[in-house]
PDB file of N, H, CA, C and O in Angstrom:
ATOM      1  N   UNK A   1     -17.037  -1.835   6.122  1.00  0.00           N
ATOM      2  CA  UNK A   1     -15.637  -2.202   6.104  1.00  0.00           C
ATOM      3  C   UNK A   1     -14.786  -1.079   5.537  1.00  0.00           C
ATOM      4  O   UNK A   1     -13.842  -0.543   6.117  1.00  0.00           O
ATOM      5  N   UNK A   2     -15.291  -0.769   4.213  1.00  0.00           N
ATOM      6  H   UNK A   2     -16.059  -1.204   3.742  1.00  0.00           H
ATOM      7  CA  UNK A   2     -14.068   0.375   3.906  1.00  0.00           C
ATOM      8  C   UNK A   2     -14.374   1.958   4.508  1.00  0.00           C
ATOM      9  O   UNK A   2     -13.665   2.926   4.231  1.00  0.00           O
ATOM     10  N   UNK A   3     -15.705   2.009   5.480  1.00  0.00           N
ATOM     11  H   UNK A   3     -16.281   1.223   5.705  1.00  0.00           H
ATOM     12  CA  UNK A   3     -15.843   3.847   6.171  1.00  0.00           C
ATOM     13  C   UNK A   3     -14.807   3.292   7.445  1.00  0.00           C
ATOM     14  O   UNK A   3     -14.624   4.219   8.234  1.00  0.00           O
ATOM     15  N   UNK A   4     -14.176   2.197   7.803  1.00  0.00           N
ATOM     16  H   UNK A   4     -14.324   1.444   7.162  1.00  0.00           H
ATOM     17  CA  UNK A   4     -13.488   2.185   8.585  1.00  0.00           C
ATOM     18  C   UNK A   4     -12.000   2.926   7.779  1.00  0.00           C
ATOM     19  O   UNK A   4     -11.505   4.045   7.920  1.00  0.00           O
ATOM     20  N   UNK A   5     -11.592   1.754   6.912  1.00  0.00           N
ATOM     21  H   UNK A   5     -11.994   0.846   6.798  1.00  0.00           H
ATOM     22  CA  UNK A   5     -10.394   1.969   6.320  1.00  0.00           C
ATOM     23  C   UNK A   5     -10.110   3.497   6.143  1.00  0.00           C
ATOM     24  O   UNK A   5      -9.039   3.977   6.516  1.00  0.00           O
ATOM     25  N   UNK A   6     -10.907   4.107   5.674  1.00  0.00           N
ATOM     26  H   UNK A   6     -11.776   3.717   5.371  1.00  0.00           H
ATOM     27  CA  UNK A   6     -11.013   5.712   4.680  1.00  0.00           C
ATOM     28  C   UNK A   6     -10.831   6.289   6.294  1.00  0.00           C
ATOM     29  O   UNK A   6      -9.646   6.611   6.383  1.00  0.00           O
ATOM     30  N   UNK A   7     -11.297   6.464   7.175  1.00  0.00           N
ATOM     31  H   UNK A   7     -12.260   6.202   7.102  1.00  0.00           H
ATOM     32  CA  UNK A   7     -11.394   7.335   8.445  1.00  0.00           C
ATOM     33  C   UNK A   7     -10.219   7.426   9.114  1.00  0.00           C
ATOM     34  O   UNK A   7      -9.923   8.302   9.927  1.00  0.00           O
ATOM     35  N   UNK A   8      -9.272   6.128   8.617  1.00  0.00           N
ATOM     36  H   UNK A   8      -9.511   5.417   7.957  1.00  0.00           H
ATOM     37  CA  UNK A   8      -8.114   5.997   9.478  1.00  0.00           C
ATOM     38  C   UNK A   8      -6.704   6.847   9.101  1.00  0.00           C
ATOM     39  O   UNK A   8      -5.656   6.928   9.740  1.00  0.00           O
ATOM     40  N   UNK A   9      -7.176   7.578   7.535  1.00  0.00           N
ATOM     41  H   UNK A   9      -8.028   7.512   7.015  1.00  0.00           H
ATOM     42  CA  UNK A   9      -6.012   8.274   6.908  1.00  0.00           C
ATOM     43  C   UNK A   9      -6.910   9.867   6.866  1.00  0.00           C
ATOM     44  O   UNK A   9      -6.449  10.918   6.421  1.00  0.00           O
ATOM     45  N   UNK A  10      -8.071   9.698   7.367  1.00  0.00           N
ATOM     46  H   UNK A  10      -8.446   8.845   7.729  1.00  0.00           H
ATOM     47  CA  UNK A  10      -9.007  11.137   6.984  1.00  0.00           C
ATOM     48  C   UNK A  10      -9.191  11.771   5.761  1.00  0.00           C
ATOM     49  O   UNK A  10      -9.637  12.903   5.571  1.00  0.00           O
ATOM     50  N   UNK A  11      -8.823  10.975   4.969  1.00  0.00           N
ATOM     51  H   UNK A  11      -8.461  10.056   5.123  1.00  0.00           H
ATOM     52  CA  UNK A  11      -9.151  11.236   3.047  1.00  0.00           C
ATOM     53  C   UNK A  11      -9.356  10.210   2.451  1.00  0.00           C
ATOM     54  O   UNK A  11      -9.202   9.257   3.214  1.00  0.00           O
ATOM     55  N   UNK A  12      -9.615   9.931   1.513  1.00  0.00           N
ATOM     56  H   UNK A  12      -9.739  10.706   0.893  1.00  0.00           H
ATOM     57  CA  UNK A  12     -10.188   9.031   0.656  1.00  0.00           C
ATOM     58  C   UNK A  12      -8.850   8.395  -0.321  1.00  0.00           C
ATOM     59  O   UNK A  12      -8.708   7.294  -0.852  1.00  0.00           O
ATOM     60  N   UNK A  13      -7.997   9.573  -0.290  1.00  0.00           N
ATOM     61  H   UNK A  13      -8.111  10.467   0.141  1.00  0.00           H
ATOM     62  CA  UNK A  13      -6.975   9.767  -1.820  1.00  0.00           C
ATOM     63  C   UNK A  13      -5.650   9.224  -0.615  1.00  0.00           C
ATOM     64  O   UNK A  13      -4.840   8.369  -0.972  1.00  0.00           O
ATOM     65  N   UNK A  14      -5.610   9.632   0.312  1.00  0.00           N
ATOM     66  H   UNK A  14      -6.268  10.326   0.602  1.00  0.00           H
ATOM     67  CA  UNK A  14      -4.050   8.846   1.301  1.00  0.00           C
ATOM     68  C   UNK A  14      -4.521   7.709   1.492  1.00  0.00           C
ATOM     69  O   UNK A  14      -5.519   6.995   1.599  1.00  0.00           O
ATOM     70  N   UNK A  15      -3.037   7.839   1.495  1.00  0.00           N
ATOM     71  H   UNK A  15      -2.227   8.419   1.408  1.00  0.00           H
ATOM     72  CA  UNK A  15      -2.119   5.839   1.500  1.00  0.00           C
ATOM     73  C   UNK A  15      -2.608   5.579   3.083  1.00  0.00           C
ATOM     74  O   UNK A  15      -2.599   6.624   3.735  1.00  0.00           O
ATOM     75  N   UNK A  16      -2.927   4.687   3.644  1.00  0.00           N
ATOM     76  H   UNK A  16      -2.934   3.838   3.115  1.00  0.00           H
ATOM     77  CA  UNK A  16      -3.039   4.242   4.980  1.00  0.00           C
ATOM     78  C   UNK A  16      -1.755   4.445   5.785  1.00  0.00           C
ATOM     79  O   UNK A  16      -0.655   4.212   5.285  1.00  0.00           O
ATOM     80  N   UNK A  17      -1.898   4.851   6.949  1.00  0.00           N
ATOM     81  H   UNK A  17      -2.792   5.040   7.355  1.00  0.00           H
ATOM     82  CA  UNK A  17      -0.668   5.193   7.940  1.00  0.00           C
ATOM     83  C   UNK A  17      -1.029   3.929   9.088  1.00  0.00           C
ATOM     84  O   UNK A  17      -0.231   4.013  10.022  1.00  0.00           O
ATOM     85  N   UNK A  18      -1.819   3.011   9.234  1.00  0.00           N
ATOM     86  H   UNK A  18      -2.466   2.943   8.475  1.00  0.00           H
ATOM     87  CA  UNK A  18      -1.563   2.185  10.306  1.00  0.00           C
ATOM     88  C   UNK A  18      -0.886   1.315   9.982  1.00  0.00           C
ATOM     89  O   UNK A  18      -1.005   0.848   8.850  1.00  0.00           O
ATOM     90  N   UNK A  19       0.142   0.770  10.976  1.00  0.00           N
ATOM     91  H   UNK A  19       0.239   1.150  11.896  1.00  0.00           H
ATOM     92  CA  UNK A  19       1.112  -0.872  10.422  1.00  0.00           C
ATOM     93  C   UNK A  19       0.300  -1.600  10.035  1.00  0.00           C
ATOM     94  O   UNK A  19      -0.902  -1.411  10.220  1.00  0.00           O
ATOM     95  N   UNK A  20       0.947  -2.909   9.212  1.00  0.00           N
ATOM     96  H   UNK A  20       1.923  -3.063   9.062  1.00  0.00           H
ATOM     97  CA  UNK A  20       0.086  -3.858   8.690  1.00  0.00           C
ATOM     98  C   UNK A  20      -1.075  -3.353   7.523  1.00  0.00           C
ATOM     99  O   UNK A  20      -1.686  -4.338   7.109  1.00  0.00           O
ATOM    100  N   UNK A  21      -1.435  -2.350   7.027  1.00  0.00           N
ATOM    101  H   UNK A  21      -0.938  -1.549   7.364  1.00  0.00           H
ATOM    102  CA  UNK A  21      -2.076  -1.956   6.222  1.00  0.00           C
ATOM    103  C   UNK A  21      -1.917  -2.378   4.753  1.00  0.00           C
ATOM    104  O   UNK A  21      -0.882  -1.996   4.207  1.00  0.00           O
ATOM    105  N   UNK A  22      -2.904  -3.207   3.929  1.00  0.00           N
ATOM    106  H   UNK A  22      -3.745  -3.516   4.372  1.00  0.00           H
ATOM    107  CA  UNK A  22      -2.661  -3.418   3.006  1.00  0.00           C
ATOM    108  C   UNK A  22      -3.081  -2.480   1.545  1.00  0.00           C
ATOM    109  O   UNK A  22      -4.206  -1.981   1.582  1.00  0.00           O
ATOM    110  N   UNK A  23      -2.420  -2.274   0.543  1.00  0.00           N
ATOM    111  H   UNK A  23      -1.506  -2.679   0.514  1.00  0.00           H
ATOM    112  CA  UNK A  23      -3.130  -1.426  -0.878  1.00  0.00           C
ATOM    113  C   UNK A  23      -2.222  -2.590  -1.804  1.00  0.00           C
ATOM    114  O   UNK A  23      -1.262  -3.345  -1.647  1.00  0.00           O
ATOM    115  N   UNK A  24      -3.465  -2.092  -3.146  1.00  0.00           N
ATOM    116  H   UNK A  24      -4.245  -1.479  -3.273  1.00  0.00           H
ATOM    117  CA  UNK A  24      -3.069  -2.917  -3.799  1.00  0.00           C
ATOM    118  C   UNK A  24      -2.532  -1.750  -5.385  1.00  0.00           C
ATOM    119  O   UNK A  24      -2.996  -0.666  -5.739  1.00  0.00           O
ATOM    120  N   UNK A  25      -1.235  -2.732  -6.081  1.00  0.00           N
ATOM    121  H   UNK A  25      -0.858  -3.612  -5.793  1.00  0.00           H
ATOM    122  CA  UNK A  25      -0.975  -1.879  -7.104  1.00  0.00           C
ATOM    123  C   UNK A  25      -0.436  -2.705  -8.145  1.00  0.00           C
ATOM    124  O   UNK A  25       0.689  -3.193  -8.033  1.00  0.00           O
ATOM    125  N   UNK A  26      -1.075  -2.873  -9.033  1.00  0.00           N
ATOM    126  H   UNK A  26      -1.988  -2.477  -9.124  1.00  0.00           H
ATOM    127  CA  UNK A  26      -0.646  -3.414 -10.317  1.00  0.00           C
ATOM    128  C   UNK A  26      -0.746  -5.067 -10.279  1.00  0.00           C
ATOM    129  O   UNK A  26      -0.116  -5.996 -10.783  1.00  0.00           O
ATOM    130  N   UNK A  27      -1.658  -4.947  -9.580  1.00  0.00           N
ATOM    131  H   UNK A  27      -2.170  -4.191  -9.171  1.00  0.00           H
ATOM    132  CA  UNK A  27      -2.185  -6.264  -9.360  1.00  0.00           C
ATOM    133  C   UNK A  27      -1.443  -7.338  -7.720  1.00  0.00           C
ATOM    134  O   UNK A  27      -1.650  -8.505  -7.386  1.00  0.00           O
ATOM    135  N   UNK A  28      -0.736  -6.435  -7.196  1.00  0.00           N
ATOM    136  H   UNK A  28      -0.568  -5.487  -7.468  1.00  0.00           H
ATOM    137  CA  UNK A  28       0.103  -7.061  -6.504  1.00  0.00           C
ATOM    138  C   UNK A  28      -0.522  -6.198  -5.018  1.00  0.00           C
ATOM    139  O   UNK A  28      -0.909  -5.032  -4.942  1.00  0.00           O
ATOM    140  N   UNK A  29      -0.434  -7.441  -3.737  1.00  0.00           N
ATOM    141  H   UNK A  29      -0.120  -8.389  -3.799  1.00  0.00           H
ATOM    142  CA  UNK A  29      -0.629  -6.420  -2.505  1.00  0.00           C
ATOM    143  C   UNK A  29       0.584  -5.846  -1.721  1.00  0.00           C
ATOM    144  O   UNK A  29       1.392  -6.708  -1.374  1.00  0.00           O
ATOM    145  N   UNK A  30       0.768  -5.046  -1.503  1.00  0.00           N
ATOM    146  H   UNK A  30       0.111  -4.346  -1.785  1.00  0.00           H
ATOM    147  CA  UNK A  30       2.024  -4.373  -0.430  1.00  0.00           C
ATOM    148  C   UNK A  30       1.295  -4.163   0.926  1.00  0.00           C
ATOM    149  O   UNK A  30       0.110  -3.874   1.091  1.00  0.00           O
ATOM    150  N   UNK A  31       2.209  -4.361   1.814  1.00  0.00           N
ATOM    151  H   UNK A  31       3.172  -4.596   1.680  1.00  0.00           H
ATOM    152  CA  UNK A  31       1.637  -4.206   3.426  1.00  0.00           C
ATOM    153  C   UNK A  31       2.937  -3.019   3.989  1.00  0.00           C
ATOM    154  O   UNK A  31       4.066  -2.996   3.499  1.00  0.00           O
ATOM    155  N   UNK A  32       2.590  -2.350   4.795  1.00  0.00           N
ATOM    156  H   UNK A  32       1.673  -2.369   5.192  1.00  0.00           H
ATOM    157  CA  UNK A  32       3.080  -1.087   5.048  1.00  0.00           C
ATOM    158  C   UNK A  32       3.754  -1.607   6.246  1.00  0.00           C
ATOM    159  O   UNK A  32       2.964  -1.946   7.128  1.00  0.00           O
ATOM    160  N   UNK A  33       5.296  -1.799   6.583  1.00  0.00           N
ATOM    161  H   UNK A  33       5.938  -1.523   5.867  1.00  0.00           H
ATOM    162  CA  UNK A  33       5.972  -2.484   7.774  1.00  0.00           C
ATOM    163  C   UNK A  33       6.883  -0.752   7.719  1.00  0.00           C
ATOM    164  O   UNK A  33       7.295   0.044   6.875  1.00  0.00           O
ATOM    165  N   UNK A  34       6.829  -0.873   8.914  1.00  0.00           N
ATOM    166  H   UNK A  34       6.494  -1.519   9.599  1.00  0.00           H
ATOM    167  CA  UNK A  34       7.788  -0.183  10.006  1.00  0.00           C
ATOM    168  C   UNK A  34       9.353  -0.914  10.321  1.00  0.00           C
ATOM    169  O   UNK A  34       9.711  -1.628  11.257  1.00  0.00           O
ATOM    170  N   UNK A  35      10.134  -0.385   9.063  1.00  0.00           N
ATOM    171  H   UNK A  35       9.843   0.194   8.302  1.00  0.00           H
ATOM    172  CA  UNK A  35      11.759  -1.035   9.618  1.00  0.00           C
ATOM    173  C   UNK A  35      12.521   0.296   9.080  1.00  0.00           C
ATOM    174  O   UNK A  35      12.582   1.083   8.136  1.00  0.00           O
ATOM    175  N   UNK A  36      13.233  -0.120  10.776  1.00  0.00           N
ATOM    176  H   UNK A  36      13.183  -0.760  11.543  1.00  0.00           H
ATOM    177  CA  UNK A  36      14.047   1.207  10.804  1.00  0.00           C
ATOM    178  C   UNK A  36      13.627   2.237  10.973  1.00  0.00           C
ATOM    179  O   UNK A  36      13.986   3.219  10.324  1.00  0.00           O
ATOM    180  N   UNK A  37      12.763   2.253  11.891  1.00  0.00           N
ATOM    181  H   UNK A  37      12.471   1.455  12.419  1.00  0.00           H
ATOM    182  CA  UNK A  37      11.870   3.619  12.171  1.00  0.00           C
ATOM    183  C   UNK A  37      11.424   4.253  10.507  1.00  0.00           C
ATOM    184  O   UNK A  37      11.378   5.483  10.532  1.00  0.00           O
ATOM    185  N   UNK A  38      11.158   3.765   9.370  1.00  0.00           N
ATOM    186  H   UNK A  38      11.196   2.766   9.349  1.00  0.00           H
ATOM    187  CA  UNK A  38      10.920   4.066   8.123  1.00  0.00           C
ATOM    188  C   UNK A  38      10.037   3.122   7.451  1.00  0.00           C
ATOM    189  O   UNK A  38      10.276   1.987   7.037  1.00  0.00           O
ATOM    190  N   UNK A  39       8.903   3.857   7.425  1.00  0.00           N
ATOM    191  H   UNK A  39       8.709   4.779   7.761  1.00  0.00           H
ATOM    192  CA  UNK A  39       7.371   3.282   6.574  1.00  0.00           C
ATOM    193  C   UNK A  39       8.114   2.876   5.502  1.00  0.00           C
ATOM    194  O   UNK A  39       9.132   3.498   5.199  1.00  0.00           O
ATOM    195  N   UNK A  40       7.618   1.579   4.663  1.00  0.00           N
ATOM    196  H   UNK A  40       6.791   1.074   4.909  1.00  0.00           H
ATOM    197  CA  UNK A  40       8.180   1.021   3.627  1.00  0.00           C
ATOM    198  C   UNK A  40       6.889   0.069   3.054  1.00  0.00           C
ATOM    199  O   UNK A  40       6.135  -0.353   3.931  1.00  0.00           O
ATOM    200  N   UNK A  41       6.671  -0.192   2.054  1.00  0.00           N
ATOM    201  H   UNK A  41       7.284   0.150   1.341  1.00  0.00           H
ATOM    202  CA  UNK A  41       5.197  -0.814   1.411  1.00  0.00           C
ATOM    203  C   UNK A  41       6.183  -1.695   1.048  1.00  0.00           C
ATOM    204  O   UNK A  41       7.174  -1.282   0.445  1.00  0.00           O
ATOM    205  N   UNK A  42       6.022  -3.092   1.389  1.00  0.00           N
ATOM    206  H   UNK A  42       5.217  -3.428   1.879  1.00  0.00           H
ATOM    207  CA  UNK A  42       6.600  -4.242   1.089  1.00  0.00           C
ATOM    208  C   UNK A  42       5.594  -5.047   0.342  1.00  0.00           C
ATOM    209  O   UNK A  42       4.401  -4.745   0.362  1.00  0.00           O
ATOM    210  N   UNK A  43       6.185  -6.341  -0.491  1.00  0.00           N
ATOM    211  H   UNK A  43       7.154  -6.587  -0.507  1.00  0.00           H
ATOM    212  CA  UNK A  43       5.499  -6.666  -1.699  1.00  0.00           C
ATOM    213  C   UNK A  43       6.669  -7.616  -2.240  1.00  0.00           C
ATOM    214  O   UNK A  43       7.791  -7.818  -1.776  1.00  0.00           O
ATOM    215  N   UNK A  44       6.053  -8.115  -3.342  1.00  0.00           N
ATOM    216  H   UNK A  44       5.142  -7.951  -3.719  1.00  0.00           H
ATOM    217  CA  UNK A  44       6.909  -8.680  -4.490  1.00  0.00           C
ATOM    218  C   UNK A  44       6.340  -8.124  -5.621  1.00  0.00           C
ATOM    219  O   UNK A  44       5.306  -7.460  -5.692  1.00  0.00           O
ATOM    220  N   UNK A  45       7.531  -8.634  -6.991  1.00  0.00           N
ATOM    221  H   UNK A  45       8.372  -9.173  -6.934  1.00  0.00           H
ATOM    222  CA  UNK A  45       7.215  -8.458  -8.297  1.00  0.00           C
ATOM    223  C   UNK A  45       6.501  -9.199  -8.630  1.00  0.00           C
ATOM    224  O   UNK A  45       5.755  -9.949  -8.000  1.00  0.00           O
ATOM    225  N   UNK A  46       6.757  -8.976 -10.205  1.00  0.00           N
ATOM    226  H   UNK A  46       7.363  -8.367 -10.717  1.00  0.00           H
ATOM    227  CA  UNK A  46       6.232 -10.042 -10.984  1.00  0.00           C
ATOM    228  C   UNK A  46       6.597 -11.632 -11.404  1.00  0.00           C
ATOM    229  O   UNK A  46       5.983 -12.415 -12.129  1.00  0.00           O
ATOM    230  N   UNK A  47       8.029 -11.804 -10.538  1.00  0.00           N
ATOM    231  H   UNK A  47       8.527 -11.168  -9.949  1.00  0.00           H
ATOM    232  CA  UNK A  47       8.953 -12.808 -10.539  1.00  0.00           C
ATOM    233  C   UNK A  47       8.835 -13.429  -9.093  1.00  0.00           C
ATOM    234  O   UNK A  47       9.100 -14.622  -8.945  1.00  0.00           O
ATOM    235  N   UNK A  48       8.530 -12.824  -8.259  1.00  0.00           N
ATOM    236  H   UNK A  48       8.314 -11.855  -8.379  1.00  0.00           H
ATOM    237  CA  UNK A  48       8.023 -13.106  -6.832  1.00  0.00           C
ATOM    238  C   UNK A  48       9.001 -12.682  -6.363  1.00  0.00           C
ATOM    239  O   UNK A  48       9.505 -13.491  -5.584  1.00  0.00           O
ATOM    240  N   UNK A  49       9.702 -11.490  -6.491  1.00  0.00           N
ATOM    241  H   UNK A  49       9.292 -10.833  -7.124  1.00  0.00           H
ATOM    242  CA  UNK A  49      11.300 -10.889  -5.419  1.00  0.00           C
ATOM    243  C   UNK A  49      10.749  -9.611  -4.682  1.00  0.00           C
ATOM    244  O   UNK A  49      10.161  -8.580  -5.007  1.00  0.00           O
ATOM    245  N   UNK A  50      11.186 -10.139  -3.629  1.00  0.00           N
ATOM    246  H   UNK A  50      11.663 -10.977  -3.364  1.00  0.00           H
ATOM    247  CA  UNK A  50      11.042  -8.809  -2.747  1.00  0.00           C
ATOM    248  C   UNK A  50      11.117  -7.477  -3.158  1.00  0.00           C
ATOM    249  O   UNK A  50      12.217  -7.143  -3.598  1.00  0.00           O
ATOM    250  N   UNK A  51      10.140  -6.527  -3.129  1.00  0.00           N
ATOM    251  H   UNK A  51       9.246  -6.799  -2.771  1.00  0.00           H
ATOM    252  CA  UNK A  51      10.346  -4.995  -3.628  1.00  0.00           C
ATOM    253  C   UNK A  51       9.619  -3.966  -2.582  1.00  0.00           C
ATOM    254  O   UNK A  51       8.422  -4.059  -2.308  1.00  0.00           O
ATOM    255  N   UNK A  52      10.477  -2.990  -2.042  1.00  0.00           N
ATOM    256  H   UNK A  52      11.449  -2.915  -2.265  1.00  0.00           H
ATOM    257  CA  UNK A  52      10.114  -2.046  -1.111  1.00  0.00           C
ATOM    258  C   UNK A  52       9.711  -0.878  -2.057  1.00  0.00           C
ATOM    259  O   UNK A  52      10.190  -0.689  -3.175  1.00  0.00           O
ATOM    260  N   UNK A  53       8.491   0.091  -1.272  1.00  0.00           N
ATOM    261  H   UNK A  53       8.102  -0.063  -0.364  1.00  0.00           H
ATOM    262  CA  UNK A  53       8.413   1.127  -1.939  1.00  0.00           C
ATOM    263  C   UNK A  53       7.898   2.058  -1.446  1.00  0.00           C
ATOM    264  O   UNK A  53       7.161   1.708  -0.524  1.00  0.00           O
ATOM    265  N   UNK A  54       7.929   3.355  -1.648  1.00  0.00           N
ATOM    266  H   UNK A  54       8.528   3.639  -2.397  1.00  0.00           H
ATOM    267  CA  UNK A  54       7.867   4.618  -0.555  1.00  0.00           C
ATOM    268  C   UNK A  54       6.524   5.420  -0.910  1.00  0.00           C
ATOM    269  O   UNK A  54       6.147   5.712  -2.045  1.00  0.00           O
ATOM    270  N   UNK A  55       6.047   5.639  -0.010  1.00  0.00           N
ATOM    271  H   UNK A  55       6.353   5.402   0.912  1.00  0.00           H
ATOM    272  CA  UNK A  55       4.737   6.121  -0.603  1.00  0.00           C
ATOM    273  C   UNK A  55       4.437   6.822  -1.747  1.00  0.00           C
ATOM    274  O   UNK A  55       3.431   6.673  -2.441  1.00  0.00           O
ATOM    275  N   UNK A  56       5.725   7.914  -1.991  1.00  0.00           N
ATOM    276  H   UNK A  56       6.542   8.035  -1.427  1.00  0.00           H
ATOM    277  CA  UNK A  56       5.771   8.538  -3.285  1.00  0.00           C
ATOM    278  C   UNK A  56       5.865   7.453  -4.794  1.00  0.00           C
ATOM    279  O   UNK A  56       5.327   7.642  -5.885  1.00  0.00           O
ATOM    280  N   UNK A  57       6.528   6.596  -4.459  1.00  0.00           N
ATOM    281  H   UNK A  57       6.965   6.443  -3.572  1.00  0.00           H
ATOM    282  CA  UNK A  57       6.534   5.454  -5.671  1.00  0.00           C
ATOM    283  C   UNK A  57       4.930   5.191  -5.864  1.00  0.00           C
ATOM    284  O   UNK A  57       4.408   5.332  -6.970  1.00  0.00           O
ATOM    285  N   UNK A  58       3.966   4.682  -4.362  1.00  0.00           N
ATOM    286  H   UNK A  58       4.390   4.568  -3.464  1.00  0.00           H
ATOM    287  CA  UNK A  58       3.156   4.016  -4.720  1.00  0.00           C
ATOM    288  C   UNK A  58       2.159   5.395  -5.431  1.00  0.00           C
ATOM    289  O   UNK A  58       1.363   5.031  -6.296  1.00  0.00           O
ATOM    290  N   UNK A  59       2.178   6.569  -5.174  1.00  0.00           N
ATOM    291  H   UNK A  59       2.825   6.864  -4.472  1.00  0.00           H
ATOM    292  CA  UNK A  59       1.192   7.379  -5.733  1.00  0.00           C
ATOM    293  C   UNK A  59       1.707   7.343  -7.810  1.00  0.00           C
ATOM    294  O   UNK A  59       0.992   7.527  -8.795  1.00  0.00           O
ATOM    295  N   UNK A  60       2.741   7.124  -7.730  1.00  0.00           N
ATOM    296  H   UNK A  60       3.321   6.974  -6.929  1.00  0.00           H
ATOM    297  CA  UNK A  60       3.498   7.303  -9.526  1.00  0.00           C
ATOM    298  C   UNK A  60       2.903   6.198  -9.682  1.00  0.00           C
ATOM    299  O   UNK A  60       1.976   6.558 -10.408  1.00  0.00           O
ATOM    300  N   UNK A  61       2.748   4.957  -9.502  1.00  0.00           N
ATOM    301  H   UNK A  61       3.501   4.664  -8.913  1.00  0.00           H
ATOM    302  CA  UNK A  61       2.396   3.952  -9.949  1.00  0.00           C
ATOM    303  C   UNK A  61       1.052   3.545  -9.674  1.00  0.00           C
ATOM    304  O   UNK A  61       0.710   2.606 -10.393  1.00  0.00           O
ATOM    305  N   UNK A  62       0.158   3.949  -8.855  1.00  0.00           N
ATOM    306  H   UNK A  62       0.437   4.711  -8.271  1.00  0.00           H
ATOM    307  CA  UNK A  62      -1.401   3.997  -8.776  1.00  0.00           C
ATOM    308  C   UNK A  62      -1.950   3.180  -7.643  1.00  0.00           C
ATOM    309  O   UNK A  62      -1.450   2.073  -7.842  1.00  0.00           O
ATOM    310  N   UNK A  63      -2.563   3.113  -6.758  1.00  0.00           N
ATOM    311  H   UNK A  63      -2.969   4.012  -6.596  1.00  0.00           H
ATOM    312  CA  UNK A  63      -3.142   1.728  -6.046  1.00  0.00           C
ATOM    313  C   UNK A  63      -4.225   2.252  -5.387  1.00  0.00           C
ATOM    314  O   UNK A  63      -4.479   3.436  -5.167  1.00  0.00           O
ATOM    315  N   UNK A  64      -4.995   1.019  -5.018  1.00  0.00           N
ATOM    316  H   UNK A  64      -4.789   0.057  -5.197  1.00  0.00           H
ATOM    317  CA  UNK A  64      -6.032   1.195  -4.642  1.00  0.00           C
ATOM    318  C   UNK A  64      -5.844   0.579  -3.386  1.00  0.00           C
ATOM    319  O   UNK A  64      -4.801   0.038  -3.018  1.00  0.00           O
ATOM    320  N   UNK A  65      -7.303   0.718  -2.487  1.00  0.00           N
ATOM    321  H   UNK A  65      -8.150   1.158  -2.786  1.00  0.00           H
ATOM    322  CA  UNK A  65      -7.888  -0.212  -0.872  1.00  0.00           C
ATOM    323  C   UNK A  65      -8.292  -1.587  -1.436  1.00  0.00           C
ATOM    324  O   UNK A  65      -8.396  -2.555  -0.681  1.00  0.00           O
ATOM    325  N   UNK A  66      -8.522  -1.679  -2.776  1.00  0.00           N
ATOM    326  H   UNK A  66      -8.437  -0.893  -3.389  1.00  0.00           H
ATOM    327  CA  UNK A  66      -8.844  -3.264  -3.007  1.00  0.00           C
ATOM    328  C   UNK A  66      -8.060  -3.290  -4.257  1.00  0.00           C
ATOM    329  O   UNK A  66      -7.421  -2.393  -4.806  1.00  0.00           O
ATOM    330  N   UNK A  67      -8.316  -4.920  -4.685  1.00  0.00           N
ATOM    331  H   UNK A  67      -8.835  -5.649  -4.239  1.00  0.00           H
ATOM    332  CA  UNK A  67      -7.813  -5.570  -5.743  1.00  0.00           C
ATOM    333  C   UNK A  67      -8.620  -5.695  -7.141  1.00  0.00           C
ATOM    334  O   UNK A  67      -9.476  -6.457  -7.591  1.00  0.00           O
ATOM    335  N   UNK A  68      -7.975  -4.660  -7.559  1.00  0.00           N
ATOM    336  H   UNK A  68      -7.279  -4.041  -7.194  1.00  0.00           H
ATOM    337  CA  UNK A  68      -8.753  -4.352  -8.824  1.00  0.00           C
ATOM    338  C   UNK A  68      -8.578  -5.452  -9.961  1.00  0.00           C
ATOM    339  O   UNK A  68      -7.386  -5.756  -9.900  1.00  0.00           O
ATOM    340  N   UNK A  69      -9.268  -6.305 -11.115  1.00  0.00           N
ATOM    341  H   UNK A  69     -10.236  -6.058 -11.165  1.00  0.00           H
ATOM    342  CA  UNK A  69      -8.604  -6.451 -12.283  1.00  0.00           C
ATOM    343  C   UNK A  69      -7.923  -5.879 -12.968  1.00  0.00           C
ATOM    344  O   UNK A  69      -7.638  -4.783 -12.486  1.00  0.00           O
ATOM    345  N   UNK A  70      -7.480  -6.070 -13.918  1.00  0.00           N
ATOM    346  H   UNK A  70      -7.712  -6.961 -14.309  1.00  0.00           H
ATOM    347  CA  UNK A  70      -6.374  -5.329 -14.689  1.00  0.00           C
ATOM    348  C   UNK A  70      -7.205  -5.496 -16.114  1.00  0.00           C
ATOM    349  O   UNK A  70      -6.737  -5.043 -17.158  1.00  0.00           O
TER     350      UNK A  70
END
């Protein structure tokens, strides 16, 4: 399951580039939607409100291909 995931960005360390792709960060999952011709990692907080975020956010803030404990 995950030599699929890893093959589809050709590194281990990039964010997934296919739509619908999920990572997880800070305990929360984001899925990677296409609006506006502009990749965006969609998600909620910790309050459950909608929060967009750009790949550069998700590398400052850490995530993984699975759901880690905290």
């Amino acid at each position: 399951m995950s030599t699929q995931e890893d093959t589809d960005t050709g590194s281990d360390d990039g964010l997934p580039t296919a739509p619908c792709s999920v990572v997880w960060s800070r305990g929360h999952a984001y899925v990677l939607e296409d609006t506006q011709g502009r990749a965006r990692w969609m998600g909620v907080d910790d309050r459950g409100r909608p929060i967009s975020l750009t790949n550069e956010d998700l590398h400052r803030r850490g995530w993984s291909r699975t759901r880690r404990a905290s």
